[in-house]
C-alpha positions in Angstrom: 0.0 0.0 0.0 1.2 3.3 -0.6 0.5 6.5 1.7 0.3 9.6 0.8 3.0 12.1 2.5 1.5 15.6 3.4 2.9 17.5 0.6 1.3 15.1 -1.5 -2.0 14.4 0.1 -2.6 19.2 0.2 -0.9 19.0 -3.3 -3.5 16.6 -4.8 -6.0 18.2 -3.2 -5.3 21.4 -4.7 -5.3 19.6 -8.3 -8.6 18.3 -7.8 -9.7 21.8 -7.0 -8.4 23.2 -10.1 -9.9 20.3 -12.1 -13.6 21.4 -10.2 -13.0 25.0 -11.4 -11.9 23.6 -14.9 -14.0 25.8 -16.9 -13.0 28.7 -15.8 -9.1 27.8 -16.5 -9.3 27.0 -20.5 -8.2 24.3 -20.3 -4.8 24.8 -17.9 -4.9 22.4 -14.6 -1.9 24.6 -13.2 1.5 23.3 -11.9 2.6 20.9 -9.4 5.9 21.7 -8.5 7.8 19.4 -6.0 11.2 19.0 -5.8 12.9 16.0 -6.6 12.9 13.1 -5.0 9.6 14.3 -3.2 7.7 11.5 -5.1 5.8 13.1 -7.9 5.3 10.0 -10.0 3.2 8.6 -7.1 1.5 12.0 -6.6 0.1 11.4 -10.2 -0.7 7.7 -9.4 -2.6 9.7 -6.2 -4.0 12.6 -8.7 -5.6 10.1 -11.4 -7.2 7.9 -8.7 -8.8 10.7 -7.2 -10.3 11.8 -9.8 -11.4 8.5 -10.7 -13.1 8.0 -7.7 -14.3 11.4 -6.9 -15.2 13.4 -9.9 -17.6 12.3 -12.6 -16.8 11.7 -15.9 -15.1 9.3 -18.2 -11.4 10.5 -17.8 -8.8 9.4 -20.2 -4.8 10.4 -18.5 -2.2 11.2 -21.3 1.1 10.8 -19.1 4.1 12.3 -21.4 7.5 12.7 -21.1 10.3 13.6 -22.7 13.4 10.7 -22.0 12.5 7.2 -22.5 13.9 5.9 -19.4 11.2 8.6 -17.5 8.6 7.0 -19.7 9.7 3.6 -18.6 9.9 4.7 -14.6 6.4 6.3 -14.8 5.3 3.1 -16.4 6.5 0.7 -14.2 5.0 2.8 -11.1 1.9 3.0 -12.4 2.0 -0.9 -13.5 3.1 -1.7 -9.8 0.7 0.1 -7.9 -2.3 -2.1 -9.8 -3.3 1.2 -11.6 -2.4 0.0 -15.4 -3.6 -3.5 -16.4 -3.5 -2.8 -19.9 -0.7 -4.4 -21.9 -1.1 -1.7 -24.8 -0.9 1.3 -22.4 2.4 2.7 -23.9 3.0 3.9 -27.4 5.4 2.3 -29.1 5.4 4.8 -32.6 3.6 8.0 -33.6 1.3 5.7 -35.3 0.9 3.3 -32.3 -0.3 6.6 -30.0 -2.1 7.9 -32.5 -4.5 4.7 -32.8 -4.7 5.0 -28.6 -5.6 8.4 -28.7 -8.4 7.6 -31.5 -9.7 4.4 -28.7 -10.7 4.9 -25.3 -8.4 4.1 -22.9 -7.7 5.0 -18.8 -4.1 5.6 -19.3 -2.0 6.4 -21.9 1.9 7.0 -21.7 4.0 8.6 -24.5 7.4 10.3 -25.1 5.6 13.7 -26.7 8.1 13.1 -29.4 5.6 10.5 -31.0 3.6 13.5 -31.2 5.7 14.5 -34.6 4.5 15.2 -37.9 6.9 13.9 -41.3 7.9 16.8 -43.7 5.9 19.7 -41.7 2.6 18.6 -42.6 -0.2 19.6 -39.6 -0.6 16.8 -36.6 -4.7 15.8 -37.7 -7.2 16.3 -34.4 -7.0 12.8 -32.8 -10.1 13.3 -30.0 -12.6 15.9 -29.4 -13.0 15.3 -25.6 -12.8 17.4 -23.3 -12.2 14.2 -20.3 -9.0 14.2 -21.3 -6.2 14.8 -18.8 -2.3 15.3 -20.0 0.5 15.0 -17.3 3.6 16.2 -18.3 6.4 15.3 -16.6 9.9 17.7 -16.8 9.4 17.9 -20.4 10.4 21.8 -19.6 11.3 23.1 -23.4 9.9 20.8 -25.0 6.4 21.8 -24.1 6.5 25.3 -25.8 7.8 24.1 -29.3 6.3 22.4 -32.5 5.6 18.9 -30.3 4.0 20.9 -28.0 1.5 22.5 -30.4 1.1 19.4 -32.2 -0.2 17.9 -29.0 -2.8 20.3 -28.3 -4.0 20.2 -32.1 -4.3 16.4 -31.3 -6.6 17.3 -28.3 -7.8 20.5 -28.2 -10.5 20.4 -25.7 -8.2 18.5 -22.8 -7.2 19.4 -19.9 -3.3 20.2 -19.0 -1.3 19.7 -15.8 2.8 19.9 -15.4 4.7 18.3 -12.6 7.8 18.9 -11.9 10.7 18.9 -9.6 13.1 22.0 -11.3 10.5 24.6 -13.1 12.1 26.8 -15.7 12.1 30.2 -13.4 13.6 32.1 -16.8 10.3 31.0 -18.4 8.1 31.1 -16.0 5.2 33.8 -17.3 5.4 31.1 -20.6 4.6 28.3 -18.2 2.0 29.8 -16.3 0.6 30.7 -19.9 0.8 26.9 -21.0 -0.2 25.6 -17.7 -1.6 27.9 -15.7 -0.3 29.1 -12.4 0.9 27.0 -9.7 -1.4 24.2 -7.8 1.3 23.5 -5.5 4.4 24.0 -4.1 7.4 22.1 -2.0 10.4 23.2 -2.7 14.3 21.7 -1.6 14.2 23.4 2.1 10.8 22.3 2.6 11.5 18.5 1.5 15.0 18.5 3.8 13.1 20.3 6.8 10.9 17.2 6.3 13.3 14.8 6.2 12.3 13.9 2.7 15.4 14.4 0.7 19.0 14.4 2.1 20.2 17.7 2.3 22.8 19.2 -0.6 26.1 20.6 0.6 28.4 22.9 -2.1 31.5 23.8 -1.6 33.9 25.5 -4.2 37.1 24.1 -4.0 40.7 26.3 -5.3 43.1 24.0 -6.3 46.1 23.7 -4.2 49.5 24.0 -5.6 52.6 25.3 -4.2 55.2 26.6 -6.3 59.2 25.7 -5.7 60.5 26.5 -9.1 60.5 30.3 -9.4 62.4 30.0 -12.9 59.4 27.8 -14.2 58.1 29.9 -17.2 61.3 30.2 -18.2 62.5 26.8 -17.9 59.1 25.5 -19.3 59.8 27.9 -22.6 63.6 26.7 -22.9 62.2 22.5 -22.9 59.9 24.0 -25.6 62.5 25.1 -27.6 64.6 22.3 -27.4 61.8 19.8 -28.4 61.5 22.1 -32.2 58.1 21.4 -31.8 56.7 22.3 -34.8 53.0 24.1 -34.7 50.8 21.0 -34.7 52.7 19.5 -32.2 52.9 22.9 -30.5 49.1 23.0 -30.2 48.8 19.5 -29.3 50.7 20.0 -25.8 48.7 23.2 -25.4 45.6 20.7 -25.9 47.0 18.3 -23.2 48.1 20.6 -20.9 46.1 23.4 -20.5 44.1 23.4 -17.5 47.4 22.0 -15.4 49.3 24.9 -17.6 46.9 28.2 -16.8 46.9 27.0 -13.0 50.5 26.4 -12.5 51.5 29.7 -13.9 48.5 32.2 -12.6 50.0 34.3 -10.4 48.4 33.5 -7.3 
């Protein structure tokens, strides 16, 4: 059995919300940012099942990604948990998630690169519903470009949620455009106050050298010139050397 931690069980609760107010939102579920390691794959397992149980309506969840091995992880969690007893849950092609999307399934997980289109042509609408609910997960960049469009031509009446442990703060007006604003938040501090996550501890180091040749640039010039290195060569040892080089003669 899996328990939801606090975080989770207020940030879940603050989705379901959202999806309650959903027509006044266009569409955009908001963002549920928790940092890494905080457990956001089982939030979703939590978020999906709530809705299941607790709002009516035959929901479809569109769980994409952008790295395979994500799409595997997510996968596997929701297999494991007993959510997903589909075999054919996961596309396997852009043809493969396009047949899914045409079907009615509970789940369906996809890299949103399956979401492409050959030669530029103009992704075809693959479902009019508006029970539709996309996940994203830390697909970051790749949610504001051609995929991204393509996917909401595909569905244009669904409903979109990000979660994500490190939100782009540079683009953050874009995101709360594309998403909406945030649903929830626990950030680093929060999940090492809680225990959560192990804290993260940065030190910048200086390299430590001391010096005992004081003749050194000119004895390093002089076994230069003995060698005739021509300029290849010459370039090569530069190549080789040249983070050793710069610190050894800096003049701290």
């Amino acid at each position: 059995k899996l328990v939801a931690k606090n975080h989770q069980y207020m940030g879940v609760g603050n989705a379901i919300q959202a999806l309650d107010d959903i027509r006044n939102r266009s569409g955009c579920l908001g963002v549920f940012w928790h940092t890494q390691g905080s457990g956001k794959s089982v939030s979703m397992i939590f978020f999906s099942q709530k809705v299941l149980r607790k709002v009516p309506g035959n929901w479809t969840f569109v769980i994409v990604t952008d790295r395979q091995e994500l799409d595997h992880q997510i996968y596997k969690n929701f297999a494991g948990a007993g959510v997903v007893t589909e075999k054919q849950a996961q596309a396997t092609s852009a043809a493969h998630l396009r047949r899914l999307l045409r079907e009615d399934h509970r789940y369906v997980f996809t890299l949103i690169h399956k979401f492409r289109t050959e030669n530029g042509k103009k992704h075809p609408v693959l479902s009019r519903r508006s029970d539709i609910i996309v996940i994203t997960d830390e697909a970051h960049r790749s949610q504001y470009d051609t995929l991204a469009m393509n996917m909401r031509t595909a569905l244009p009446a669904a409903s979109f949620i990000a979660f994500t442990g490190t939100p782009l703060i540079v683009g953050e007006e874009k995101t709360r455009r594309v998403f909406g604003d945030y649903v929830s938040i626990y950030n680093f501090k929060q999940s090492v106050d809680d225990g959560a996550t192990v804290p993260l501890y940065y030190e910048n180091r200086i390299p430590e050298l001391q010096l005992t040749n004081e003749n050194l640039n000119e004895d390093m010039e002089r076994v230069l010139e003995e060698a005739e290195l021509d300029e290849e060569q010459e370039k090569k040892v530069e190549r080789e050397f040249a983070r050793e080089y710069h610190l050894i003669t800096r003049e701290e």
